[in-house]
DOVOKOL-71350 format. One record per residue (C-alpha): residue in three letters; residue number from 1; z negated, x, y negated. Coordinates in nm, 3 decimals. Layout:
! residues N
   rest    nr        c3        c1        c2
    ALA   NUM         Z         X         Y
...
END
This chain:
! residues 143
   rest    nr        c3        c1        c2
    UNK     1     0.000     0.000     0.000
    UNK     2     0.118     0.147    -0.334
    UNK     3    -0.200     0.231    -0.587
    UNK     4    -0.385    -0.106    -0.448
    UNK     5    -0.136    -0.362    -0.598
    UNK     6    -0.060    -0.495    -0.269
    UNK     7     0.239    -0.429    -0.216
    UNK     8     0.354    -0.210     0.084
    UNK     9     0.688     0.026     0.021
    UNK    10     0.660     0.202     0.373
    UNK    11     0.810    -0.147     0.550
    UNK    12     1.102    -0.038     0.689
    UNK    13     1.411    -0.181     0.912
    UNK    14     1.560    -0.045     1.223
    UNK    15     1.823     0.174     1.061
    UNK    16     1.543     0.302     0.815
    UNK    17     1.622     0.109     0.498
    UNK    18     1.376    -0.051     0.283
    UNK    19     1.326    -0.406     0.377
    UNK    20     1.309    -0.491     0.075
    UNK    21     1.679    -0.423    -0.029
    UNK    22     1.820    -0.570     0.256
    UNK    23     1.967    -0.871     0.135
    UNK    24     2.105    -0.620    -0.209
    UNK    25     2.499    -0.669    -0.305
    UNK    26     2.654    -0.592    -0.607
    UNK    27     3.024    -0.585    -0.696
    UNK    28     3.324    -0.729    -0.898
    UNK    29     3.400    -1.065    -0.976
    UNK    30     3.685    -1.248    -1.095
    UNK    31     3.617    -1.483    -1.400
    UNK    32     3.907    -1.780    -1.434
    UNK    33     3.870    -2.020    -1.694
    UNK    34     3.925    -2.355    -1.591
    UNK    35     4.226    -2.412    -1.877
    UNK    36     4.458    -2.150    -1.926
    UNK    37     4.415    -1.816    -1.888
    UNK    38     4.194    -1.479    -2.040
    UNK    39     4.160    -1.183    -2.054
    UNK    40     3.891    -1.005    -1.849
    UNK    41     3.727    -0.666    -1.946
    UNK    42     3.413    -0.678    -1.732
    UNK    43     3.269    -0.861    -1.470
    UNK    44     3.000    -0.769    -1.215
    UNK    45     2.715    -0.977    -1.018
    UNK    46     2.466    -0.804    -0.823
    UNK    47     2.282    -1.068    -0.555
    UNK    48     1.910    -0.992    -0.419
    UNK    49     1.846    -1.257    -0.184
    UNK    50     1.937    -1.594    -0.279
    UNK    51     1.942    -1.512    -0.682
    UNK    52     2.265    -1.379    -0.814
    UNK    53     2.283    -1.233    -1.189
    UNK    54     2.657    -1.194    -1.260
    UNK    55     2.814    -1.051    -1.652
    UNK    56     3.155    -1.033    -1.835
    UNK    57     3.345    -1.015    -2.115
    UNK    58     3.643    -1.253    -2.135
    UNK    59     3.899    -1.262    -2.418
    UNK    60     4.218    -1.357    -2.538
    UNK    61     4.194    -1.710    -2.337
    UNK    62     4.547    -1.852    -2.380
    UNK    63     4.426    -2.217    -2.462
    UNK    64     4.255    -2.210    -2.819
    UNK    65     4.357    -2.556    -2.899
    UNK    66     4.233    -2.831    -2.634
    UNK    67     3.905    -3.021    -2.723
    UNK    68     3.798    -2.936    -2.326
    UNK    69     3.469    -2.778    -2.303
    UNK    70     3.539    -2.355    -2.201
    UNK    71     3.407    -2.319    -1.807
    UNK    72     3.456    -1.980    -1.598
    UNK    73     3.545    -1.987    -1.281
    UNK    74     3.530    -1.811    -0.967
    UNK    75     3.157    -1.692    -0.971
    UNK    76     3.126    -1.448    -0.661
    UNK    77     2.853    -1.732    -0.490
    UNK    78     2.893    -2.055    -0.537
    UNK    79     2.533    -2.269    -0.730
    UNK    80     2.250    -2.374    -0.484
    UNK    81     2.263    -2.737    -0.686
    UNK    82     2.476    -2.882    -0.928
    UNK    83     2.229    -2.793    -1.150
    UNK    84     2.111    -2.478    -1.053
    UNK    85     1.866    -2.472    -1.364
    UNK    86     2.006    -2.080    -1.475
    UNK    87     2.072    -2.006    -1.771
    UNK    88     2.145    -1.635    -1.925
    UNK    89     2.246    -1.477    -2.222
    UNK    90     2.567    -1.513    -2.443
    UNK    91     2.753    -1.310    -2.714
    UNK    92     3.064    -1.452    -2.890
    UNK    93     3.285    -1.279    -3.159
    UNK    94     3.498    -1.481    -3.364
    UNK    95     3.399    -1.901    -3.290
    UNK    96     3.425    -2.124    -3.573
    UNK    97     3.019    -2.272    -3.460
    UNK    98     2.782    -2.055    -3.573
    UNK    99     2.532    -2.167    -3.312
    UNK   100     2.319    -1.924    -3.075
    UNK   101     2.505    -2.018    -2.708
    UNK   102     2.378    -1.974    -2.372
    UNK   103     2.575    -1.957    -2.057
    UNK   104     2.468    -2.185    -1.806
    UNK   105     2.581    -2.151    -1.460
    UNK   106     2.633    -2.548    -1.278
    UNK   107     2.836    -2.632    -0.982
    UNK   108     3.087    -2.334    -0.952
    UNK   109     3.137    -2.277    -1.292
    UNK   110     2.938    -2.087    -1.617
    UNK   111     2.951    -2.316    -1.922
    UNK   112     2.849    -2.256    -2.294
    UNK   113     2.594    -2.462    -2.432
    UNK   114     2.394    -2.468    -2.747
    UNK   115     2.158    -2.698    -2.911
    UNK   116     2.279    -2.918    -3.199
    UNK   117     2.037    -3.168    -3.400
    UNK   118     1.852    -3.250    -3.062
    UNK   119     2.135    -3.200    -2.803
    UNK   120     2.336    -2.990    -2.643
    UNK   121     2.693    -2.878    -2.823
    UNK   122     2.965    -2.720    -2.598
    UNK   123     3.163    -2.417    -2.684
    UNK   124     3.522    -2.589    -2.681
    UNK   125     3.866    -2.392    -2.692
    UNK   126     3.991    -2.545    -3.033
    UNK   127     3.650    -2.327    -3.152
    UNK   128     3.819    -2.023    -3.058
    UNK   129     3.951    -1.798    -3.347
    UNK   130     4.188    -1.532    -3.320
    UNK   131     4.062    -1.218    -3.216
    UNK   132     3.741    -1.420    -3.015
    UNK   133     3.558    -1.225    -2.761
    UNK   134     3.278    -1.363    -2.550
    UNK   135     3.026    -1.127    -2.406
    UNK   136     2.751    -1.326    -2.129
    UNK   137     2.544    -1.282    -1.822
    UNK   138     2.386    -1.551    -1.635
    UNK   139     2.117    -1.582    -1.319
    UNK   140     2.146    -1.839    -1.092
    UNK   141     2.020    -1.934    -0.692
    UNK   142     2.231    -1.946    -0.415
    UNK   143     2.161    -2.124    -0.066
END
């Protein structure tokens, strides 16, 4: 047991590897929005267990004119429940609402959200300026 906290670092498996990461993946992910198309300069999820915490930066989305709400797809897990209750982190360069967003990750898809006079707005491609750049990370639970 490590300095009396309780917690014991010497469990190991058969092949010698910490218990403890066994259930650790991390890679590359493929963000898709679910109108039109972006561009994608980073995006990486690392899983422990059943929570997943994925990031990216997506740009240059090709619809910046619809009213439709902006959702990613293609999250490398899919949501334990429709509403997985995860929210994370969100930067955006160049939207005409100057409100602080959140990704939230529900169903199979991240979404923008931000509260608005006591509800939530959406971040909506006709928001989009030229030059926009959104920068996010989100943690959610898998089954």
């Amino acid at each position: 047991v490590a300095s009396g906290h309780g917690i014991d670092f010497s469990a190991t498996s058969g092949t010698g590897d910490s218990e403890l990461l066994a259930d650790y993946e991390e890679g590359a992910w493929t963000p898709n929005p679910h109108d039109g198309s972006c561009t994608v300069g980073l995006a990486k999820y690392r899983r422990i267990g059943n929570q997943v915490t994925l990031w990216a930066k997506c740009s240059a989305f090709s619809d910046t004119s619809t009213n439709d709400m902006i959702r990613i797809k293609g999250l490398p897990f899919t949501c334990s429940s429709s509403w997985s209750g995860a929210a994370g982190a969100m930067m955006a360069m160049e939207v005409s609402e100057a409100l602080g967003w959140i990704s939230f990750a529900q169903d199979d898809q991240i979404r923008f959200y931000a509260s608005s006079t006591g509800s939530f707005a959406q971040l909506r491609h006709n928001e989009l300026d030229s030059g926009h750049e959104i920068y996010f990370c989100a943690t959610y639970t898998v089954n």
